[in-house]
SEPABA-501078 format. One record per residue (C-alpha): x, y, z; residue in three letters. Coordinates in steps of 0.2 Angstrom, whole numbers, plus 5000, padded with zeros to 4 digits. Layout:
! residues N
px:X py:Y pz:Z code:ALA $
...
! end
This chain:
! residues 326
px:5165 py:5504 pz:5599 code:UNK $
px:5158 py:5505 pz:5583 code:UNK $
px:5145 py:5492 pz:5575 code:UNK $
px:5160 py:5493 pz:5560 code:UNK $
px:5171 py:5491 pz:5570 code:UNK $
px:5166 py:5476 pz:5581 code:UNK $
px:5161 py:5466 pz:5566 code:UNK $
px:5179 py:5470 pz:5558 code:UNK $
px:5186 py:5464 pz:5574 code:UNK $
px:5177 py:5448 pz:5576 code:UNK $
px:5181 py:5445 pz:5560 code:UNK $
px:5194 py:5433 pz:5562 code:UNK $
px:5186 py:5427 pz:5579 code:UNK $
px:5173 py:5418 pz:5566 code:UNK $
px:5184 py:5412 pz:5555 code:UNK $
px:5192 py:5402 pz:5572 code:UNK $
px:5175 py:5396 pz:5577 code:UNK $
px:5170 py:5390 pz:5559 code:UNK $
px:5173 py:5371 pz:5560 code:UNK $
px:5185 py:5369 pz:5572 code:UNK $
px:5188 py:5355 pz:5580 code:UNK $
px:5184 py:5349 pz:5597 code:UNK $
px:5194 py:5352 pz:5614 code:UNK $
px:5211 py:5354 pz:5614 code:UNK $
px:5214 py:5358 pz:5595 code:UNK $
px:5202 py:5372 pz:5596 code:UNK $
px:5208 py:5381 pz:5610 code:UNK $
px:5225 py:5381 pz:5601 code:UNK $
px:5217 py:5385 pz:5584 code:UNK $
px:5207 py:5399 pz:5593 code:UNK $
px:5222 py:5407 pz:5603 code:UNK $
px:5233 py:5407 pz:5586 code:UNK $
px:5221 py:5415 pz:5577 code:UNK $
px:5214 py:5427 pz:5590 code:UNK $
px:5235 py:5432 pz:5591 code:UNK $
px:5235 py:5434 pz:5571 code:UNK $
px:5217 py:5445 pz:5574 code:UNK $
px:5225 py:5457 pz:5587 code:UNK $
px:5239 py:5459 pz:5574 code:UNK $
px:5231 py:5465 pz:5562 code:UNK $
px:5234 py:5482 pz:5557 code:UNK $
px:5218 py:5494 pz:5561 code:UNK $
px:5206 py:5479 pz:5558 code:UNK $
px:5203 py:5485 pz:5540 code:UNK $
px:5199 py:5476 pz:5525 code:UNK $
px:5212 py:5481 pz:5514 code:UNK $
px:5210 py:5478 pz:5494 code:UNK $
px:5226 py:5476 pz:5487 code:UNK $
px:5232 py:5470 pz:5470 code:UNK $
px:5235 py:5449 pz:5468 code:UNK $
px:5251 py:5453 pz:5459 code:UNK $
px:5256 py:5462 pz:5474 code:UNK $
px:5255 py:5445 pz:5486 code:UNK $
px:5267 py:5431 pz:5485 code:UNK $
px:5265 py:5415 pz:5493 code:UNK $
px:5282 py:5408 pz:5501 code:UNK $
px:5273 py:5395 pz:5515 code:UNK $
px:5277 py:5380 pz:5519 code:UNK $
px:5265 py:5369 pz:5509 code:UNK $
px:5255 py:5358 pz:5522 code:UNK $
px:5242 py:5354 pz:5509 code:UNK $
px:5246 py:5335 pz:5496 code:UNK $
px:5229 py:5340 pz:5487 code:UNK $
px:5221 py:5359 pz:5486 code:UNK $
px:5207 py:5357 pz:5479 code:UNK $
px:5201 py:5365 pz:5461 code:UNK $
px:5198 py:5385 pz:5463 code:UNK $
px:5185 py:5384 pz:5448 code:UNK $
px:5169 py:5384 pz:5458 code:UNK $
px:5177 py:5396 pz:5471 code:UNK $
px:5181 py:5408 pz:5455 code:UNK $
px:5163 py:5407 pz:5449 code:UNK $
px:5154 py:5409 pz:5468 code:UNK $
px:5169 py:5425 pz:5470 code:UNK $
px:5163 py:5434 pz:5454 code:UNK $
px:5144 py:5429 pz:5456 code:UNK $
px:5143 py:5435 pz:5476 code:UNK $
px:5160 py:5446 pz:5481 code:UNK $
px:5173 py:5438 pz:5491 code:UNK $
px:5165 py:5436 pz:5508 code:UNK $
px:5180 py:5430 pz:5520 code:UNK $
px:5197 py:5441 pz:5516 code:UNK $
px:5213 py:5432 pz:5516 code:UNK $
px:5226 py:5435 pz:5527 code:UNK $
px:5244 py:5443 pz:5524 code:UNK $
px:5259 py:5451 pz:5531 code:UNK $
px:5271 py:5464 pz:5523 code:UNK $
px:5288 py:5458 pz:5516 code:UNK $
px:5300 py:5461 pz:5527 code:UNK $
px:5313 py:5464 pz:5511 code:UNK $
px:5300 py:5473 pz:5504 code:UNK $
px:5290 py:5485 pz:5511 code:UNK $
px:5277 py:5487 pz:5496 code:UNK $
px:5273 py:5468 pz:5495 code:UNK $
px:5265 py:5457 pz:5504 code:UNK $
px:5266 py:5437 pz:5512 code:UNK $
px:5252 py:5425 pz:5511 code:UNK $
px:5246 py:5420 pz:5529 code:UNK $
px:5232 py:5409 pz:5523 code:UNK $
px:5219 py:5411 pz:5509 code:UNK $
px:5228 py:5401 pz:5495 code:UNK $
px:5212 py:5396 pz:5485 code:UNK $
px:5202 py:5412 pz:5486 code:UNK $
px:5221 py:5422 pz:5481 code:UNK $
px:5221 py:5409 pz:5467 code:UNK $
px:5202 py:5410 pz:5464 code:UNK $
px:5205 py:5431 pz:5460 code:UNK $
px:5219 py:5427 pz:5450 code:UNK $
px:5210 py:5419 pz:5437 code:UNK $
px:5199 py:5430 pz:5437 code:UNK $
px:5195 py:5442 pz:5422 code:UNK $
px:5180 py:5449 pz:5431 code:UNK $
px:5188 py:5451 pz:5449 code:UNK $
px:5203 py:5463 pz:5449 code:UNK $
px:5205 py:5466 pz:5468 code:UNK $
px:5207 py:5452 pz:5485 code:UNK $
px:5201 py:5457 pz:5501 code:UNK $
px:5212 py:5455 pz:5511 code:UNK $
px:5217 py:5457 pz:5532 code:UNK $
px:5236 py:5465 pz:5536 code:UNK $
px:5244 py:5459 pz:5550 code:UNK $
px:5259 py:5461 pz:5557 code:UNK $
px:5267 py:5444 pz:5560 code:UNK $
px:5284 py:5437 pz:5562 code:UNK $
px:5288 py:5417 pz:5554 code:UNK $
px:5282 py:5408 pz:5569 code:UNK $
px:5267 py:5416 pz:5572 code:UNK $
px:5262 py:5417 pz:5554 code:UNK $
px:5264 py:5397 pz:5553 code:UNK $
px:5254 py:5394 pz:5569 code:UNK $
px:5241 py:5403 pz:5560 code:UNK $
px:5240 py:5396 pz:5544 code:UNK $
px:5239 py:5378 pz:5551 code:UNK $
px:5227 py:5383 pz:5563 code:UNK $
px:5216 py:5390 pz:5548 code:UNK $
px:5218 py:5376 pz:5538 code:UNK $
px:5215 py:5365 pz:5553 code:UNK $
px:5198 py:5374 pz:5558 code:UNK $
px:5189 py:5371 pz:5539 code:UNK $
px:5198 py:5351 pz:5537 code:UNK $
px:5210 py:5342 pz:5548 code:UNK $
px:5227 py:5338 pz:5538 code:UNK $
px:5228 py:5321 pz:5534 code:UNK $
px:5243 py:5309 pz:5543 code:UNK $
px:5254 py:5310 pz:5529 code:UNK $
px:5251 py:5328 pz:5526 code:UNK $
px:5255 py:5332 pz:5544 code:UNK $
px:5270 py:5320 pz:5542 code:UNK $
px:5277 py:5331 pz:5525 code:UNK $
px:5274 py:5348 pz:5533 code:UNK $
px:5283 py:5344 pz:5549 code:UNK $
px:5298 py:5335 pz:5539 code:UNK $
px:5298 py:5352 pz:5529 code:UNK $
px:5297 py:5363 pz:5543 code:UNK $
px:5310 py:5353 pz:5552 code:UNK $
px:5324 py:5354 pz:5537 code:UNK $
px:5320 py:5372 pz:5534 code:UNK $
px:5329 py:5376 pz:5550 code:UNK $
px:5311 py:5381 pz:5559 code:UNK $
px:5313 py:5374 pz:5575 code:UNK $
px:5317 py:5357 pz:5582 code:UNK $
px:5306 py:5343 pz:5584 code:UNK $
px:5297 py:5350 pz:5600 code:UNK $
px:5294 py:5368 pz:5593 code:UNK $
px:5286 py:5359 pz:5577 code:UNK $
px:5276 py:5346 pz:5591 code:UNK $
px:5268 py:5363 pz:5597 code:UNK $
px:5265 py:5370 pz:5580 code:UNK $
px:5256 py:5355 pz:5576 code:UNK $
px:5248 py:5352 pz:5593 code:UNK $
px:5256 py:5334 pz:5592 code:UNK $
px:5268 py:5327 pz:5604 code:UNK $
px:5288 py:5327 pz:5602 code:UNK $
px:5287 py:5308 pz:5600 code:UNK $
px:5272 py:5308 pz:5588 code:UNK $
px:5282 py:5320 pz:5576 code:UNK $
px:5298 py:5310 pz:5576 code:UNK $
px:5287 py:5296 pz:5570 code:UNK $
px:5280 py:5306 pz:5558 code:UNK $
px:5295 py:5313 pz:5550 code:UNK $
px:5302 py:5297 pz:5549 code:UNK $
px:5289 py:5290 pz:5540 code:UNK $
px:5289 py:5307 pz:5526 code:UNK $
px:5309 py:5304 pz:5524 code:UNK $
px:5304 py:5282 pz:5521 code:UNK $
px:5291 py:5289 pz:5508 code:UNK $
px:5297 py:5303 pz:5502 code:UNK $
px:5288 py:5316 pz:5494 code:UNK $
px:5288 py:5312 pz:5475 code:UNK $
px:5279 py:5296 pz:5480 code:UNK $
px:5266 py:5303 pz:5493 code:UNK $
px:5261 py:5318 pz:5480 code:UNK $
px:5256 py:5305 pz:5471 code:UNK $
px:5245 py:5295 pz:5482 code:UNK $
px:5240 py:5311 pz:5488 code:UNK $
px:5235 py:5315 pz:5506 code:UNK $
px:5223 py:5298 pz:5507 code:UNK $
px:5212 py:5305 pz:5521 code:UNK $
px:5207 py:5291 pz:5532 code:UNK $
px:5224 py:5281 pz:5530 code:UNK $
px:5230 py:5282 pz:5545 code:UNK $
px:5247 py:5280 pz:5554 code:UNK $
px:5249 py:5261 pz:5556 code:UNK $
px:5247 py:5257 pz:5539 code:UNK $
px:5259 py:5271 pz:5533 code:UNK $
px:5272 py:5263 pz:5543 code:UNK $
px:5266 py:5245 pz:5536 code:UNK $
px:5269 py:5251 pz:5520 code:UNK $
px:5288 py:5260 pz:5526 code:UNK $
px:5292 py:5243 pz:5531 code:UNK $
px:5287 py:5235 pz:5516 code:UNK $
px:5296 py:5250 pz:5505 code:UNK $
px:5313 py:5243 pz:5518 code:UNK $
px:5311 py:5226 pz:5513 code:UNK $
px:5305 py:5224 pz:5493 code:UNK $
px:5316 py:5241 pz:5488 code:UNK $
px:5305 py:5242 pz:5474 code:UNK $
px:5306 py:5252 pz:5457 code:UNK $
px:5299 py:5268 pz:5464 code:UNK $
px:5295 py:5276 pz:5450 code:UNK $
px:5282 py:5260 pz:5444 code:UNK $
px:5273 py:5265 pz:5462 code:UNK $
px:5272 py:5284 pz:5457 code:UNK $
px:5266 py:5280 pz:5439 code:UNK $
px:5253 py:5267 pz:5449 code:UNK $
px:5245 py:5279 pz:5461 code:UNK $
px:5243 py:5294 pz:5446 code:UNK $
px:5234 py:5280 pz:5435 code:UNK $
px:5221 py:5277 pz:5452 code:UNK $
px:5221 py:5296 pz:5454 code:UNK $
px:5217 py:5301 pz:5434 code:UNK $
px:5201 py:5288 pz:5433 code:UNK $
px:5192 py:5305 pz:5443 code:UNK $
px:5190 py:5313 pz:5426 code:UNK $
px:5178 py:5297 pz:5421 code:UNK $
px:5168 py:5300 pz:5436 code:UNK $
px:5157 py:5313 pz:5443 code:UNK $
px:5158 py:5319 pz:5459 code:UNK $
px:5143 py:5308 pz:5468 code:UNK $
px:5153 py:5294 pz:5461 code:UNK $
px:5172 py:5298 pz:5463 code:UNK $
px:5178 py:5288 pz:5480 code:UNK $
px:5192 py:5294 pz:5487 code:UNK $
px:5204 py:5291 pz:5475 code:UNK $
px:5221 py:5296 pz:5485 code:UNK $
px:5215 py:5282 pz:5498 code:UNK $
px:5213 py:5271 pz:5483 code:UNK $
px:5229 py:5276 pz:5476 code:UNK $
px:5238 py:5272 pz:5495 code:UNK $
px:5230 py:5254 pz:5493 code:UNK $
px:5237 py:5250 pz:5477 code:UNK $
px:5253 py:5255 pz:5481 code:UNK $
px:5252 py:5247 pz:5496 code:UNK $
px:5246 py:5230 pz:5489 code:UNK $
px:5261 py:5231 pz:5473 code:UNK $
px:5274 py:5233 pz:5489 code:UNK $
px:5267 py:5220 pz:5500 code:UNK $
px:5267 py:5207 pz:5485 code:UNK $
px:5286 py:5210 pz:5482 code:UNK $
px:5292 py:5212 pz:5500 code:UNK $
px:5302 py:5194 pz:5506 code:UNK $
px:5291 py:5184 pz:5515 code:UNK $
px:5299 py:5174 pz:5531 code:UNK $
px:5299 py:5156 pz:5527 code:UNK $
px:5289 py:5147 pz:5541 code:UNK $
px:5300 py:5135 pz:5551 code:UNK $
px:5299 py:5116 pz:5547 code:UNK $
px:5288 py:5107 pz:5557 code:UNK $
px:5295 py:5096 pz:5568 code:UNK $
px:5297 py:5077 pz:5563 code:UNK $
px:5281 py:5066 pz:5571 code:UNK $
px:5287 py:5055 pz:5587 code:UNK $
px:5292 py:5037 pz:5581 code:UNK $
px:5287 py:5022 pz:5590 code:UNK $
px:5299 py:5010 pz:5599 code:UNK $
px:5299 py:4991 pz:5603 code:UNK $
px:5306 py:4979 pz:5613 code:UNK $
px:5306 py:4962 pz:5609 code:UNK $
px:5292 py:4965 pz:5595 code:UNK $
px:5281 py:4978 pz:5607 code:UNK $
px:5278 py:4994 pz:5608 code:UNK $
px:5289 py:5002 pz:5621 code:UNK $
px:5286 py:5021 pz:5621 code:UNK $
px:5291 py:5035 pz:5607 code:UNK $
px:5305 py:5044 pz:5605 code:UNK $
px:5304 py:5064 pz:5594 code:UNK $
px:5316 py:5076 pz:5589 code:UNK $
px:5312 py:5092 pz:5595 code:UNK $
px:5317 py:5112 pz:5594 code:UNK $
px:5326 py:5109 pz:5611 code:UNK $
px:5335 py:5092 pz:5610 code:UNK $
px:5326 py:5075 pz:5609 code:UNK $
px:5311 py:5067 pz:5620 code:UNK $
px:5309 py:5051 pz:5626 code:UNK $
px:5295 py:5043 pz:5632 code:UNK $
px:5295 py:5024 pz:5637 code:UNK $
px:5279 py:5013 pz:5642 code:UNK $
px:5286 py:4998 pz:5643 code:UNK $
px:5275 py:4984 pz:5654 code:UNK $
px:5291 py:4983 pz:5664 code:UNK $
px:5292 py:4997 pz:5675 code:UNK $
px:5309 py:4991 pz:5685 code:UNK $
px:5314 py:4995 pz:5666 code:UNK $
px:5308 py:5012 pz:5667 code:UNK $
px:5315 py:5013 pz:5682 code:UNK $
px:5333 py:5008 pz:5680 code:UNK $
px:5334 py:5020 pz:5665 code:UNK $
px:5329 py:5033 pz:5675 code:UNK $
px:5344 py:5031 pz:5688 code:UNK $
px:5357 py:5024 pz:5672 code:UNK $
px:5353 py:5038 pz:5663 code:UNK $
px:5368 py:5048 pz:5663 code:UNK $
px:5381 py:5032 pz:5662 code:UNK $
px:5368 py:5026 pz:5646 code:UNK $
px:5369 py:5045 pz:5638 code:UNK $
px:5389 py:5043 pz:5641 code:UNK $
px:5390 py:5027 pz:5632 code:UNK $
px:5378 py:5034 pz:5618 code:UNK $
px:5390 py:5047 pz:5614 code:UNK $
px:5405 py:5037 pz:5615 code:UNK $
px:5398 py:5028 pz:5602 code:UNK $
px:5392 py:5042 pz:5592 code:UNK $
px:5410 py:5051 pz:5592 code:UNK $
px:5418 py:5034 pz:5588 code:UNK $
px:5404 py:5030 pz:5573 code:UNK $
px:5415 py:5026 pz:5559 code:UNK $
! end
């Protein structure tokens, strides 16, 4: 084998080692891209026209970030890492995005670079989506509500079911049941934007689902919210900037929580009153959650006693009275 050759070939076997992630994710982010690199036609870079590219994916990404710098690094050094397509099935002379979004994008607005390099492979639905997440996956993990909004979108387009989309994702059938239900409580309007608010983390998206349920607030106040968090990034330079979409998540969060009911705590029970008998104490009697208490200290015992064996004869004769009470 040719030195050409091998490096064309291990081509996208570095794009799978580069910032994968550990154990189980990698192995499945390996094996789905080593099956998009044996599918690739020839392992040639081809350089195809932008124009003649279309990008139909799902979108698993709240907040691509801005192409500018990847545009200037493109036209100052060459596009180093082609993107990867497939041909149109309905169109034999155009081509499907795989993965490579920002460097497509990058060339596009580009007056200085006219061609993409790009890897053709020959892929069906499944196979392209197993690799496009696994790319994405390998440079940064999708955030939870990312991950949530690309399996509700996956599931609604007729993909698979929720156990095909569980091994897509490398998740678990229950996990992505979960997650789904959480994107539809949401909804996407809302959660593009907060944005993906990396660092937020399942239990606090469902807090904030349950909040959602119980305030039914004014959703379009909560979207105007977040965007006002998520514009203060053009007042601030990058060293600066915190991450805003987590920002935007806690102010939403916080407006919601404020407006959700609050359960009123339950009365607290009335203190014990004291009781006397001939002018001394003689024991306490309280109301409580389950009936009434009764607690007698008198200095006779044979009254305490005596109570003790009449008590059902004196509670009958209590009641009478009570039902007879005028």
């Amino acid at each position: 084998m040719t030195d050409s050759k091998k490096k064309r070939l291990s081509m996208l076997d570095s794009l799978a080692a580069a910032g994968a992630p550990a154990a189980p994710s990698m192995m499945a982010t390996n094996r789905a891209l080593r099956s998009a690199r044996d599918a690739v036609d020839g392992h040639k870079v081809w350089e195809l026209d932008p124009a003649d590219i279309d990008d139909t994916r799902f979108a698993d990404r709240l907040d691509p970030s801005d192409v500018a710098d990847l545009r200037a690094s493109i036209e100052a050094n060459g596009q180093t890492v082609p993107v990867l397509v497939r041909r149109d099935p309905g169109d034999p002379a155009r081509y499907l995005l795989v993965y490579g979004r920002r460097r497509l994008e990058a060339i596009r607005g580009s007056d200085r670079v006219t061609r993409v390099r790009a890897l053709i492979a020959t892929l069906d639905d499944d196979a392209a989506i197993r690799a496009q997440v696994s790319e994405n996956t390998g440079r940064r993990d999708l955030s939870y509500i990312e991950r949530a909004l690309f399996a509700r979108e996956l599931l609604d387009s007729g993909f698979g079911n929720q156990s095909q989309i569980a091994d897509v994702l490398n998740s678990t059938k229950s996990a992505i049941s979960m997650a789904v239900a959480v994107a539809n409580a949401v909804g996407p309007d809302l959660a593009r934007a907060i944005g993906p608010a990396h660092g937020i983390g399942r239990p606090r998206w469902e807090a904030l689902v349950q909040d959602l349920a119980a305030a039914s607030p004014d959703r379009a106040a909560l979207i105007t919210a977040a965007q006002q968090v998520r514009a203060r990034t053009e007042t601030l330079t990058e060293d600066e900037a915190p991450d805003l979409s987590a920002e935007a998540f806690l102010t939403v969060s916080r407006l919601v929580h404020r407006q959700a009911p609050r359960a009123s705590a339950p009365p607290a029970p009335p203190k014990a009153r004291a009781l006397h008998l001939h002018g001394k104490p003689a024991g306490r009697v309280q109301r409580t959650a389950q009936g009434l208490r009764l607690e007698l200290t008198t200095e006779e015992a044979g009254f305490a006693d005596w109570v003790a064996t009449e008590a059902e004869t004196i509670l009958q004769e209590l009641h009478a009275r009570w039902q007879g009470r005028a």
